[in-house]
HTML snippet that shows the backbone in 3Dmol.js (N, CA, C, O; Angstrom):
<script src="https://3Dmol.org/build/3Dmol-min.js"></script>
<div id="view" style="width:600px;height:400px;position:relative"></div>
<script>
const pdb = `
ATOM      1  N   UNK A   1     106.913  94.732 103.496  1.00  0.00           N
ATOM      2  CA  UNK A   1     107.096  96.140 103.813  1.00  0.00           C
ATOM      3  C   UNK A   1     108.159  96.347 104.887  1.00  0.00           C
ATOM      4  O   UNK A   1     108.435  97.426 105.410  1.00  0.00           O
ATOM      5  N   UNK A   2     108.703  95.196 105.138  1.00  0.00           N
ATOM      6  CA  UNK A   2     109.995  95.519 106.398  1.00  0.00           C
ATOM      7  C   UNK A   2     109.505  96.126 107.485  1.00  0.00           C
ATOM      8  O   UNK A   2     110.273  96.806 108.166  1.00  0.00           O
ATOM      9  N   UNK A   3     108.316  96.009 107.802  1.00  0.00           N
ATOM     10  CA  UNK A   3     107.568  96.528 109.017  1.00  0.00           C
ATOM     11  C   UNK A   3     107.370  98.327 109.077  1.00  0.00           C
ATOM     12  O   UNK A   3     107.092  98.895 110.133  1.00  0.00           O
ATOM     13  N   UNK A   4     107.558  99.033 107.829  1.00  0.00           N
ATOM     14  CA  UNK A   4     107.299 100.693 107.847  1.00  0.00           C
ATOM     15  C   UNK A   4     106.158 100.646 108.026  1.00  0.00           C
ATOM     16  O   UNK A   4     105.447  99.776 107.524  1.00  0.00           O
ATOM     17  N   UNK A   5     105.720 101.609 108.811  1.00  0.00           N
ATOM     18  CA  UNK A   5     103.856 101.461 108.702  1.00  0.00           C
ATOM     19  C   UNK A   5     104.180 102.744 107.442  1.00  0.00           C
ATOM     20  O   UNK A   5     105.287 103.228 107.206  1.00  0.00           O
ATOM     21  N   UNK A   6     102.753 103.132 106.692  1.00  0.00           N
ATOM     22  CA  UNK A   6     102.726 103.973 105.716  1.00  0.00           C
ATOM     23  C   UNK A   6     103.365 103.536 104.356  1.00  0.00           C
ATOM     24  O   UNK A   6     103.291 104.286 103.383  1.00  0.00           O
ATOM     25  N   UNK A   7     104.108 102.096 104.274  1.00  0.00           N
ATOM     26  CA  UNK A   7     104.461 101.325 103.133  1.00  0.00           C
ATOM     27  C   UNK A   7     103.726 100.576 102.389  1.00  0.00           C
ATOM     28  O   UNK A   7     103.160 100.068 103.357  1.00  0.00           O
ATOM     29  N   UNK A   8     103.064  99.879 101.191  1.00  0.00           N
ATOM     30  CA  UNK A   8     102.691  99.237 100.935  1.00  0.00           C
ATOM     31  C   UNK A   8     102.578  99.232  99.659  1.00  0.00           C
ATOM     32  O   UNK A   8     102.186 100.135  98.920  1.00  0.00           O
ATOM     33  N   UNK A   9     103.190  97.426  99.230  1.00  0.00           N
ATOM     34  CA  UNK A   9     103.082  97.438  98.131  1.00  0.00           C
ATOM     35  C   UNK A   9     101.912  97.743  97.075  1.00  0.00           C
ATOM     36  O   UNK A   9     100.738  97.569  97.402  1.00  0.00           O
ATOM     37  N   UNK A  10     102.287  98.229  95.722  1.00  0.00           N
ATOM     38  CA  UNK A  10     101.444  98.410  94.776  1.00  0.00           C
ATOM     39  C   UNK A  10     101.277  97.593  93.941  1.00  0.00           C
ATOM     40  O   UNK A  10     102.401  97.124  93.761  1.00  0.00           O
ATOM     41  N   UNK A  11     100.355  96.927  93.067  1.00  0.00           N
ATOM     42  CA  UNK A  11     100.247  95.658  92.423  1.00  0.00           C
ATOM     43  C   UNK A  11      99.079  96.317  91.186  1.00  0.00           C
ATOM     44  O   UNK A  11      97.926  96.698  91.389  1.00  0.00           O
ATOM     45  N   UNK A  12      99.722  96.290  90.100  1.00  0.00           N
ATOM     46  CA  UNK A  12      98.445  96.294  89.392  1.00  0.00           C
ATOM     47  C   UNK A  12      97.169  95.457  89.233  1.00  0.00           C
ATOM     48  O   UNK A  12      97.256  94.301  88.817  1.00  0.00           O
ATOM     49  N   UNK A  13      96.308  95.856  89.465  1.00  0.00           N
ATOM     50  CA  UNK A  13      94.906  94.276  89.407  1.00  0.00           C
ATOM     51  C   UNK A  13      94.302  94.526  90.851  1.00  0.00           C
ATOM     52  O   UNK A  13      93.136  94.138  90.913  1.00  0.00           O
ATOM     53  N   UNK A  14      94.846  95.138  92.172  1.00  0.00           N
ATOM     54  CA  UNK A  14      94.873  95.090  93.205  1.00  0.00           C
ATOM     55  C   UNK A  14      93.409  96.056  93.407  1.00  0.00           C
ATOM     56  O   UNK A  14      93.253  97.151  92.866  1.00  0.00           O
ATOM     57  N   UNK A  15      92.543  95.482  94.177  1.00  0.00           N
ATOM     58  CA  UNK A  15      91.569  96.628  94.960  1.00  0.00           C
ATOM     59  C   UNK A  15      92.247  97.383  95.450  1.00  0.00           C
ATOM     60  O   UNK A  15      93.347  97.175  95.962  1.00  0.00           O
ATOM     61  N   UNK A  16      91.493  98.667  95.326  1.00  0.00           N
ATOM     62  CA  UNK A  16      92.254 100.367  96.317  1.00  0.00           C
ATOM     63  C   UNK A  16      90.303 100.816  96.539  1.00  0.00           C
ATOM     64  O   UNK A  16      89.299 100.383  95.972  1.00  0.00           O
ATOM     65  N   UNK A  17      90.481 101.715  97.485  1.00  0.00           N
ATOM     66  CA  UNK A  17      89.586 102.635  98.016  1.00  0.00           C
ATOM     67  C   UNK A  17      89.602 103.910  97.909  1.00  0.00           C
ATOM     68  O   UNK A  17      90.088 104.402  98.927  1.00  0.00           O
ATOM     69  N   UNK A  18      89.263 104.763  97.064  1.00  0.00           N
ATOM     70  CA  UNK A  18      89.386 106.428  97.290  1.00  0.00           C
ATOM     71  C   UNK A  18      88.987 107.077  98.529  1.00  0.00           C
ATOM     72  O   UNK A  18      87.846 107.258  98.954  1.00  0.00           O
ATOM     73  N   UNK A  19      90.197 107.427  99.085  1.00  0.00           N
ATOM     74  CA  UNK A  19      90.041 108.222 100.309  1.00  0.00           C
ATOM     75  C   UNK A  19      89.572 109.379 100.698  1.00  0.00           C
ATOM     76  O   UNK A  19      89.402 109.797 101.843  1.00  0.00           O
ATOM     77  N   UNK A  20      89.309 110.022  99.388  1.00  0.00           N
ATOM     78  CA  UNK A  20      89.101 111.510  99.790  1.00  0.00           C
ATOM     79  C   UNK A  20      87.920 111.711  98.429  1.00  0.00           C
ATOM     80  O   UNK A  20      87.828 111.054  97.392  1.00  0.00           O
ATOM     81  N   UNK A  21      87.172 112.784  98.876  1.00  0.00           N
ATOM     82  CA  UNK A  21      86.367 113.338  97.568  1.00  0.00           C
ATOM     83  C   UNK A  21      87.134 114.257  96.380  1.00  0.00           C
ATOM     84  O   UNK A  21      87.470 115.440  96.442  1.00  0.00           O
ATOM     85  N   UNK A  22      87.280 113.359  95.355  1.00  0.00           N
ATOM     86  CA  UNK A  22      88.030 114.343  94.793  1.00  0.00           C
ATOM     87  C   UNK A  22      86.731 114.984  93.389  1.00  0.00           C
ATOM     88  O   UNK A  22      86.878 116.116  92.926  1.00  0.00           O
ATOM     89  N   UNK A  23      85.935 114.352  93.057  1.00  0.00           N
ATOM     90  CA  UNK A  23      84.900 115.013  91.761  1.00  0.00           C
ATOM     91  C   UNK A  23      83.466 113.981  92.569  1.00  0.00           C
ATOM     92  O   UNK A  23      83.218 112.776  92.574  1.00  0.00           O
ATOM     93  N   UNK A  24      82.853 115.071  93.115  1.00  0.00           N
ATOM     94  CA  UNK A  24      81.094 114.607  93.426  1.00  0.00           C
ATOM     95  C   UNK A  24      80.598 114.256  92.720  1.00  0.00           C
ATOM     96  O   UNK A  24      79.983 113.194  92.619  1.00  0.00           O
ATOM     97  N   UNK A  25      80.852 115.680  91.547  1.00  0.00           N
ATOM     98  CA  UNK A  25      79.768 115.297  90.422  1.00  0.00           C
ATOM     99  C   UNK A  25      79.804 114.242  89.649  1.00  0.00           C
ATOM    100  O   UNK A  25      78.932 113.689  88.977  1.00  0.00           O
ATOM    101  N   UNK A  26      81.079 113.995  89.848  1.00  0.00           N
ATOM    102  CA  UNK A  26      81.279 112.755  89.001  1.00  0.00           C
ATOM    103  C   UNK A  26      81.139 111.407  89.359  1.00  0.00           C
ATOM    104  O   UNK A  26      80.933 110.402  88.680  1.00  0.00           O
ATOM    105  N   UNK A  27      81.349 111.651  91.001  1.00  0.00           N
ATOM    106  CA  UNK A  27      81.228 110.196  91.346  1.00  0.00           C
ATOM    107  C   UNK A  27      82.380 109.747  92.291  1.00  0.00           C
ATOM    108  O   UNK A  27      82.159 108.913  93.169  1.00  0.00           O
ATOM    109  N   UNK A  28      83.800 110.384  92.082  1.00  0.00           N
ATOM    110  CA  UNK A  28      85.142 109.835  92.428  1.00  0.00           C
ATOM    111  C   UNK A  28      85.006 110.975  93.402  1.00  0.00           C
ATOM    112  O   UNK A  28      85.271 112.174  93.328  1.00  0.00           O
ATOM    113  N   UNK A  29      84.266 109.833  94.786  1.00  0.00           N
ATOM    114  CA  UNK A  29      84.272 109.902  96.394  1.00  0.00           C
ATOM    115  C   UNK A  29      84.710 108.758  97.392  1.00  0.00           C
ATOM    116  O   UNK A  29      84.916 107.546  97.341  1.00  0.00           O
ATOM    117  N   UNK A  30      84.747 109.826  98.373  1.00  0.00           N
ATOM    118  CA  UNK A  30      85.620 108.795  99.123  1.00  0.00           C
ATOM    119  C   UNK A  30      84.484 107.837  99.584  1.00  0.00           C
ATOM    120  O   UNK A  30      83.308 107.953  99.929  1.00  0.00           O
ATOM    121  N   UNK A  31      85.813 106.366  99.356  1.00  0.00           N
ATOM    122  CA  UNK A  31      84.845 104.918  99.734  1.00  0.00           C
ATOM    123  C   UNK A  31      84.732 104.627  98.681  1.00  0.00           C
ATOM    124  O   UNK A  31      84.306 103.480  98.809  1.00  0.00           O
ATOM    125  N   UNK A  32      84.836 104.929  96.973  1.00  0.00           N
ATOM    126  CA  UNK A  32      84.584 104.506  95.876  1.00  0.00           C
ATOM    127  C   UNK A  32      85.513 103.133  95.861  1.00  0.00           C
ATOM    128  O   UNK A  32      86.436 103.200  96.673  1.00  0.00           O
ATOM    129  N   UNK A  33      85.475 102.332  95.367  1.00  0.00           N
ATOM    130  CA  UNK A  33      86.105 101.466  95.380  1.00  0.00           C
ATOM    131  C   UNK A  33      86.237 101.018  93.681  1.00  0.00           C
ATOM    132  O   UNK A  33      85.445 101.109  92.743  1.00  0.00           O
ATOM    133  N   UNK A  34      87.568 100.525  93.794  1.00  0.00           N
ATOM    134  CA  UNK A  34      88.224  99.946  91.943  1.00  0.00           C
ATOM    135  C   UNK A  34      88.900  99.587  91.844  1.00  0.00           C
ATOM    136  O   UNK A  34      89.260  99.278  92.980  1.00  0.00           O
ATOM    137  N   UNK A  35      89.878  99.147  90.896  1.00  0.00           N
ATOM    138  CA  UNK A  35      91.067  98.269  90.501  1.00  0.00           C
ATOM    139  C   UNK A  35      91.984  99.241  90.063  1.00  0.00           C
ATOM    140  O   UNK A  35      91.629 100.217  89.403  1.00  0.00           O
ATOM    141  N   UNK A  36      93.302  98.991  90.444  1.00  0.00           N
ATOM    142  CA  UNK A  36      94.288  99.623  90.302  1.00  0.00           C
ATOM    143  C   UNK A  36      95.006  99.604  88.873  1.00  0.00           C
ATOM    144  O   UNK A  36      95.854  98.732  89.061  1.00  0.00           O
ATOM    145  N   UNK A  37      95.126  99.917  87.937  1.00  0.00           N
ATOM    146  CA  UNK A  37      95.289  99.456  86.481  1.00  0.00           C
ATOM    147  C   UNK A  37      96.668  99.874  86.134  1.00  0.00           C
ATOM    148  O   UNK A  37      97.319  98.931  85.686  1.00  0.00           O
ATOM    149  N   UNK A  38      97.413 101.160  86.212  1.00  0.00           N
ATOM    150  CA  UNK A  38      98.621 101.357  86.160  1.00  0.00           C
ATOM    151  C   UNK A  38      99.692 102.921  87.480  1.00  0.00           C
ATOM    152  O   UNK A  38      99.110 103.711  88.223  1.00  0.00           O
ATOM    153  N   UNK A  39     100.599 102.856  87.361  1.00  0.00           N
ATOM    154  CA  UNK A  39     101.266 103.741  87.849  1.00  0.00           C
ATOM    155  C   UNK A  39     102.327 104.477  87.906  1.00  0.00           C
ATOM    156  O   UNK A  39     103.326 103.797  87.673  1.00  0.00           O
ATOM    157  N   UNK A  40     102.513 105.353  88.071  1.00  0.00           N
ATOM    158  CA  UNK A  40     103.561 106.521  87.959  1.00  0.00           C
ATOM    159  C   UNK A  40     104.363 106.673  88.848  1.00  0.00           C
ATOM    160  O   UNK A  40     103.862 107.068  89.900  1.00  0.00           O
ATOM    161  N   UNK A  41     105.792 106.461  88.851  1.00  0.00           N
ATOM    162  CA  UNK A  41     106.754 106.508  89.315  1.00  0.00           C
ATOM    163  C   UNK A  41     107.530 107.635  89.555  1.00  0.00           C
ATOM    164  O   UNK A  41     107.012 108.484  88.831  1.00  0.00           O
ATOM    165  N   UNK A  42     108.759 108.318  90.322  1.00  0.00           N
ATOM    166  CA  UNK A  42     109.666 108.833  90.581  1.00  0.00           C
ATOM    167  C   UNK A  42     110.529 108.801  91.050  1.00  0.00           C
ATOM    168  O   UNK A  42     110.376 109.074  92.241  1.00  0.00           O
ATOM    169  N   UNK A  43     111.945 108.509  90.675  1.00  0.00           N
ATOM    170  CA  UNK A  43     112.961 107.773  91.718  1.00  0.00           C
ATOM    171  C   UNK A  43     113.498 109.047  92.124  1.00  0.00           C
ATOM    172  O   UNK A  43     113.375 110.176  91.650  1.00  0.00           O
ATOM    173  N   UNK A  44     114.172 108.556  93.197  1.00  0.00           N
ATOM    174  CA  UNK A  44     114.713 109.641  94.181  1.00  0.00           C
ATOM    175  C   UNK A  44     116.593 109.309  93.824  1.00  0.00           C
ATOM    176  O   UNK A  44     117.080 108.521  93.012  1.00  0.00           O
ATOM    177  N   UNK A  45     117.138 110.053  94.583  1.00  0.00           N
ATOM    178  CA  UNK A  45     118.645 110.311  94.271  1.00  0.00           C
ATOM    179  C   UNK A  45     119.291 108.373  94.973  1.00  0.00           C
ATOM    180  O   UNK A  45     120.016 107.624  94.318  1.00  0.00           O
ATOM    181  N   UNK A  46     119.005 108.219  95.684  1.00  0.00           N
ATOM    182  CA  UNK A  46     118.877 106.732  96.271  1.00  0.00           C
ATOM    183  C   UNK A  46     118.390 105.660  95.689  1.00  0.00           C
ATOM    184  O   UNK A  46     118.385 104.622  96.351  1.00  0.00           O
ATOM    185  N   UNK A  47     117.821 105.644  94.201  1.00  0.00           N
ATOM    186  CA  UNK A  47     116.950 104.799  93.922  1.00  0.00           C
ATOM    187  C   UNK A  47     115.684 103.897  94.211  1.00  0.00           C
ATOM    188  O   UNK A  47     115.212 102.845  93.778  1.00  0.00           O
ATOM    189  N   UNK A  48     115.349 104.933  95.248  1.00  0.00           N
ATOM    190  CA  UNK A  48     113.945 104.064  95.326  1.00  0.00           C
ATOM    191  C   UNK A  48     113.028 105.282  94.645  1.00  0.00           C
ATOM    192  O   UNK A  48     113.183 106.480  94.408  1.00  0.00           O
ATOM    193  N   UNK A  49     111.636 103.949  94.411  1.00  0.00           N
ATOM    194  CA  UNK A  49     110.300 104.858  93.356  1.00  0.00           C
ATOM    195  C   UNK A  49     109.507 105.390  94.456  1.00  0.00           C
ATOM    196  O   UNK A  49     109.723 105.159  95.645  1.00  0.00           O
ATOM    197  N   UNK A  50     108.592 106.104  93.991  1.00  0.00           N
ATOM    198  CA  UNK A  50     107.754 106.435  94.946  1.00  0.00           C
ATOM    199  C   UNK A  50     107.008 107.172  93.965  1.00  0.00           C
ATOM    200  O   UNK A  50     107.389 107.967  93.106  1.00  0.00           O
ATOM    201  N   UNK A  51     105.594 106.642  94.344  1.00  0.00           N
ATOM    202  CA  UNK A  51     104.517 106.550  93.334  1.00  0.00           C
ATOM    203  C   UNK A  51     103.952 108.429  93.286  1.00  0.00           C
ATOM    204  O   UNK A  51     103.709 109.264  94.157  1.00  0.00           O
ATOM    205  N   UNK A  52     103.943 108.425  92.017  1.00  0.00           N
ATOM    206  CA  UNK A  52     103.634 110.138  91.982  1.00  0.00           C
ATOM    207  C   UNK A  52     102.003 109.948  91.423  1.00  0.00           C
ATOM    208  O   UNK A  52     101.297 110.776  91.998  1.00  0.00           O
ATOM    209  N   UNK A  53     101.214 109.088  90.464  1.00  0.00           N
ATOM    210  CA  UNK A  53      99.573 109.255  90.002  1.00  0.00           C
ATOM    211  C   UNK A  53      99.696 107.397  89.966  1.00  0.00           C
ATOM    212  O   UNK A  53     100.544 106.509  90.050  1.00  0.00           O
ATOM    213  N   UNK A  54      98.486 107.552  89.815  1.00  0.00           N
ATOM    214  CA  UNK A  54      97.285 106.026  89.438  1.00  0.00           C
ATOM    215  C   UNK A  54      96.777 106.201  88.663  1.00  0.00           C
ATOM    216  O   UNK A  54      96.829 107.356  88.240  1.00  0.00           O
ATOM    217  N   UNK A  55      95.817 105.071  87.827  1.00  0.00           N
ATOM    218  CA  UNK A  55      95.059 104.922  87.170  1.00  0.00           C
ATOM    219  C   UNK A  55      94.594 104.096  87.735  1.00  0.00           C
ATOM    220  O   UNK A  55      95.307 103.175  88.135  1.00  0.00           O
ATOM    221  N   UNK A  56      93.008 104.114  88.021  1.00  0.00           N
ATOM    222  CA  UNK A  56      92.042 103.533  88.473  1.00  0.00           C
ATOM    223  C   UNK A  56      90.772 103.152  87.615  1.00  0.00           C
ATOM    224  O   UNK A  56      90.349 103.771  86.639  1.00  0.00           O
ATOM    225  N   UNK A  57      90.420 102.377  87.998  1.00  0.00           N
ATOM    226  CA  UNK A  57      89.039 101.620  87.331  1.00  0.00           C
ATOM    227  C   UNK A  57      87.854 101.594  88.535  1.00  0.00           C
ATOM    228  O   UNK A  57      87.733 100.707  89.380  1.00  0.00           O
ATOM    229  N   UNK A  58      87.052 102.742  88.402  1.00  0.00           N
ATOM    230  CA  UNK A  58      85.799 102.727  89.251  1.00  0.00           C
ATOM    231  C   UNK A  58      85.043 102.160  88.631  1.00  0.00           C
ATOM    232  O   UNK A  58      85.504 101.842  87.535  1.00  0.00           O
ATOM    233  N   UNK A  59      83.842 101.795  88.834  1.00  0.00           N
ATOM    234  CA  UNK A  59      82.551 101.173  88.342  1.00  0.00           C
ATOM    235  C   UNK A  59      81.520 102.386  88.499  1.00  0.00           C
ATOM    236  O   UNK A  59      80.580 102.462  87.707  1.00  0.00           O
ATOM    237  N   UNK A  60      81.722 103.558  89.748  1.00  0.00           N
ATOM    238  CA  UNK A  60      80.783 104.267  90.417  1.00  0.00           C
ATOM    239  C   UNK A  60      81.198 105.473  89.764  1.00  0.00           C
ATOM    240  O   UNK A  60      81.147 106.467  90.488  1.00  0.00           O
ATOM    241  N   UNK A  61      81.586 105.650  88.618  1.00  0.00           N
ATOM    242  CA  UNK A  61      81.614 107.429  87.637  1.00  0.00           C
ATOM    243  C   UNK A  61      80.709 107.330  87.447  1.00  0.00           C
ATOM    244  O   UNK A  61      80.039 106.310  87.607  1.00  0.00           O
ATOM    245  N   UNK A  62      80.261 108.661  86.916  1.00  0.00           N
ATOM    246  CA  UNK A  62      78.830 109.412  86.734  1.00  0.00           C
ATOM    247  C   UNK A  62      79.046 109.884  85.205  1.00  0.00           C
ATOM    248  O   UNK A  62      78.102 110.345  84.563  1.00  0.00           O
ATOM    249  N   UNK A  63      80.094 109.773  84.759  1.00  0.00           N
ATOM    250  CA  UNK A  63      81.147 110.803  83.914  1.00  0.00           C
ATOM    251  C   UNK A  63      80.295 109.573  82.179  1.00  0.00           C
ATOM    252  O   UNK A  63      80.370 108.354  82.029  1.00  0.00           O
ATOM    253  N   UNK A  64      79.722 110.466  81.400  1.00  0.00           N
ATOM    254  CA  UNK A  64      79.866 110.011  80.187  1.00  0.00           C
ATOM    255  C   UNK A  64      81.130 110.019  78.985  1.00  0.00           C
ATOM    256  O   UNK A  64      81.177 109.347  77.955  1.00  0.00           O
ATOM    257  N   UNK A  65      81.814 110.709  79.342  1.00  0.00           N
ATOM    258  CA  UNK A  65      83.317 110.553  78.438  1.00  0.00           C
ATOM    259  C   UNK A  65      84.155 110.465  78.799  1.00  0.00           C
ATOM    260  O   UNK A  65      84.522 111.240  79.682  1.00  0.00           O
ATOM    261  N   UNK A  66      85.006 109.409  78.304  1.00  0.00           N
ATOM    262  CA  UNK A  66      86.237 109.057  79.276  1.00  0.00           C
ATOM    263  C   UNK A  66      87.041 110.829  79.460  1.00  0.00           C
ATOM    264  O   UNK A  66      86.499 111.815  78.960  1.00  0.00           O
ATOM    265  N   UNK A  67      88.033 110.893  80.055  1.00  0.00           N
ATOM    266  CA  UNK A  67      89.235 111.894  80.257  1.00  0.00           C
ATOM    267  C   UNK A  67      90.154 111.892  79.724  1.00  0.00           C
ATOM    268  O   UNK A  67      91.056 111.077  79.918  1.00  0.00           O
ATOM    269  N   UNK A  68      90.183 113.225  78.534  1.00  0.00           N
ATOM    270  CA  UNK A  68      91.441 112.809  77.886  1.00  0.00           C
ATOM    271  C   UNK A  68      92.825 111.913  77.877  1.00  0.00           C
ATOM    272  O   UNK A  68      93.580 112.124  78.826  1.00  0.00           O
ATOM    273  N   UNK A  69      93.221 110.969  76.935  1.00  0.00           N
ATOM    274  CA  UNK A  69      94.053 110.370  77.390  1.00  0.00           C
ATOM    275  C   UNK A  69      93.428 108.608  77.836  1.00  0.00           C
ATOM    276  O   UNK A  69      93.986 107.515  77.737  1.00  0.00           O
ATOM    277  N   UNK A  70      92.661 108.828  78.115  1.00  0.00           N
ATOM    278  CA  UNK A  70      92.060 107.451  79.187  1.00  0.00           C
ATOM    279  C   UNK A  70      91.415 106.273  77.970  1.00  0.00           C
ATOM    280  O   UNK A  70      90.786 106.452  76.927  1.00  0.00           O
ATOM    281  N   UNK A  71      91.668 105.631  78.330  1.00  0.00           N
ATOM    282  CA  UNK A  71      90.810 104.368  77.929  1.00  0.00           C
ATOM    283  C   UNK A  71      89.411 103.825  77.932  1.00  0.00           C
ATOM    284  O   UNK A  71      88.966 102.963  77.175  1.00  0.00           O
ATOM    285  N   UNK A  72      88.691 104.547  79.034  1.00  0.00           N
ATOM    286  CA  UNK A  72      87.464 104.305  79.272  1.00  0.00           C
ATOM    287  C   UNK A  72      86.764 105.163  80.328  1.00  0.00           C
ATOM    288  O   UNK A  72      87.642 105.652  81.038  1.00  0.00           O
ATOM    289  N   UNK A  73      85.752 105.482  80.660  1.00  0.00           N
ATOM    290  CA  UNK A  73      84.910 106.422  80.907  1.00  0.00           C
ATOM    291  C   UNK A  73      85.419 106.270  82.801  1.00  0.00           C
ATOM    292  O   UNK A  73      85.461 107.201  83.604  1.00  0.00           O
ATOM    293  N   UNK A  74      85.694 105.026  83.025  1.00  0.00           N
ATOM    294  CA  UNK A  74      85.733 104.210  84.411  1.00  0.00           C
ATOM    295  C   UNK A  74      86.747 104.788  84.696  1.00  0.00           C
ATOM    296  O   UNK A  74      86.904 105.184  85.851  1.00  0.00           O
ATOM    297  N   UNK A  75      87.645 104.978  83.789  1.00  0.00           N
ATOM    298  CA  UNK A  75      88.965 104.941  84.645  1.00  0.00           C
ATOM    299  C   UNK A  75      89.476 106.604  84.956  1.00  0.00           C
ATOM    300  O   UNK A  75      89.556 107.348  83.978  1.00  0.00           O
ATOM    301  N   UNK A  76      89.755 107.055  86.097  1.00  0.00           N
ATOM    302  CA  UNK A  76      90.027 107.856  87.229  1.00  0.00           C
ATOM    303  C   UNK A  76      92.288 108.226  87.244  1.00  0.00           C
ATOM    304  O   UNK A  76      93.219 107.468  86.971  1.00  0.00           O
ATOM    305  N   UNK A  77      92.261 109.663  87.688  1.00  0.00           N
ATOM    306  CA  UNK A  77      93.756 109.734  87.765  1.00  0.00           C
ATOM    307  C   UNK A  77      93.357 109.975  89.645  1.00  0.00           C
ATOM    308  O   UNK A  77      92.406 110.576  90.143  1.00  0.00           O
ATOM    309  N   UNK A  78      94.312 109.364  90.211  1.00  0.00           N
ATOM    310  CA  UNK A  78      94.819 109.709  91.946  1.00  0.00           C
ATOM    311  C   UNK A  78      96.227 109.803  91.702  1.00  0.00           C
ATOM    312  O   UNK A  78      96.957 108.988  91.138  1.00  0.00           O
ATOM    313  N   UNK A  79      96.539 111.064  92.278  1.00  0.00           N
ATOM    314  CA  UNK A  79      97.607 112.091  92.537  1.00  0.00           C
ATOM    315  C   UNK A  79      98.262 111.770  93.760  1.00  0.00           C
ATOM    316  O   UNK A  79      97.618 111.196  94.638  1.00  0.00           O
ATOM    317  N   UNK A  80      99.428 112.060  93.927  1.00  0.00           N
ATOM    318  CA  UNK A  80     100.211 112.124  95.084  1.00  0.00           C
ATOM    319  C   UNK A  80      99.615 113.190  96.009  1.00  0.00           C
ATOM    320  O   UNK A  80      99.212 114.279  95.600  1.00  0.00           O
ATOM    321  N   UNK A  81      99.588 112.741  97.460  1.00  0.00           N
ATOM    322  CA  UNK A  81      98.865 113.829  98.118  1.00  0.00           C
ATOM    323  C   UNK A  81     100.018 113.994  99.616  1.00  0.00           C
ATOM    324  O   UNK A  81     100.241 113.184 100.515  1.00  0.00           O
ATOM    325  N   UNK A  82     100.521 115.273  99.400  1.00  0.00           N
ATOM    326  CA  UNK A  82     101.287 115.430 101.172  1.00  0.00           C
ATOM    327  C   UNK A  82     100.553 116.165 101.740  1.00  0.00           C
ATOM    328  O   UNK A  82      99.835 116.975 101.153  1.00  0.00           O
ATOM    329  N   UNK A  83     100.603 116.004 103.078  1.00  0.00           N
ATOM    330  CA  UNK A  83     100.319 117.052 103.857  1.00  0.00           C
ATOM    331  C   UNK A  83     102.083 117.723 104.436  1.00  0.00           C
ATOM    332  O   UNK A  83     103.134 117.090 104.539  1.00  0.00           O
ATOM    333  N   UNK A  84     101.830 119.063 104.690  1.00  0.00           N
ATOM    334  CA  UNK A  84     102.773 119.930 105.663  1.00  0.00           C
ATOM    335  C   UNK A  84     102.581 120.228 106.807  1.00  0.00           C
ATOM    336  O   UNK A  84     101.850 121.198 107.007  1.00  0.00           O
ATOM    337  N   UNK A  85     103.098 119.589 107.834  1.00  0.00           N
ATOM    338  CA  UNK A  85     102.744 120.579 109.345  1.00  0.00           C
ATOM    339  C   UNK A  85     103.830 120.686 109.648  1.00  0.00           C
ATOM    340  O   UNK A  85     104.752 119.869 109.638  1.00  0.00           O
ATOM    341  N   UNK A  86     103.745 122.441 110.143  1.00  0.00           N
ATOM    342  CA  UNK A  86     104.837 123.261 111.048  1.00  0.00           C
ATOM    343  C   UNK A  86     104.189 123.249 112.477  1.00  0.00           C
ATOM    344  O   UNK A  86     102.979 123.338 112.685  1.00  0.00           O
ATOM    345  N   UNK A  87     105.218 123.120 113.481  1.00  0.00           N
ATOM    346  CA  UNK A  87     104.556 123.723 114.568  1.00  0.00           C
ATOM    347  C   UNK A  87     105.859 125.265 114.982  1.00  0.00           C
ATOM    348  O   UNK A  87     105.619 126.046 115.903  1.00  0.00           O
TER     349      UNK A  87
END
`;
const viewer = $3Dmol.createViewer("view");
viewer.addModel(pdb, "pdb");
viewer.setStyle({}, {cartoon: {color: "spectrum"}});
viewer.zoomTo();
viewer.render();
</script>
């Protein structure tokens, strides 16, 4: 990572942690833990990527049908998330 803090490589196969609550009912809360399975890219005018969604593999869904598109009931989309602060 060339020492950036806030860098880090992405690896498919890799443990990740869901940070935030994104579906209760379903299960995909923060602390869920899963395997990273694929990812979504966006290059910038400079050529570097910078990851725009995931595909994840929880074990801890609640969810009986996968999500359109998906492969299996387990597997989860994580979104790019910014925050904005003005002062």
């Amino acid at each position: 990572t060339n020492q950036r803090l806030g860098r880090i490589p992405l690896v498919i196969g890799m443990p990740v942690i869901i940070t935030q609550n994104f579906d209760v009912h379903a299960g995909i809360v923060n602390g869920s833990q899963g395997i990273l399975k694929s990812i979504r890219y966006k290059v910038d005018e400079q050529g570097h990527r910078h990851a725009i969604s995931c595909v994840i593999t929880l074990s801890t869904t609640n969810t009986t049908e996968p999500l359109p598109y998906m492969d299996s009931k387990d597997d989860v989309v994580a979104l790019e998330d910014k925050v904005s602060l003005s002062f």
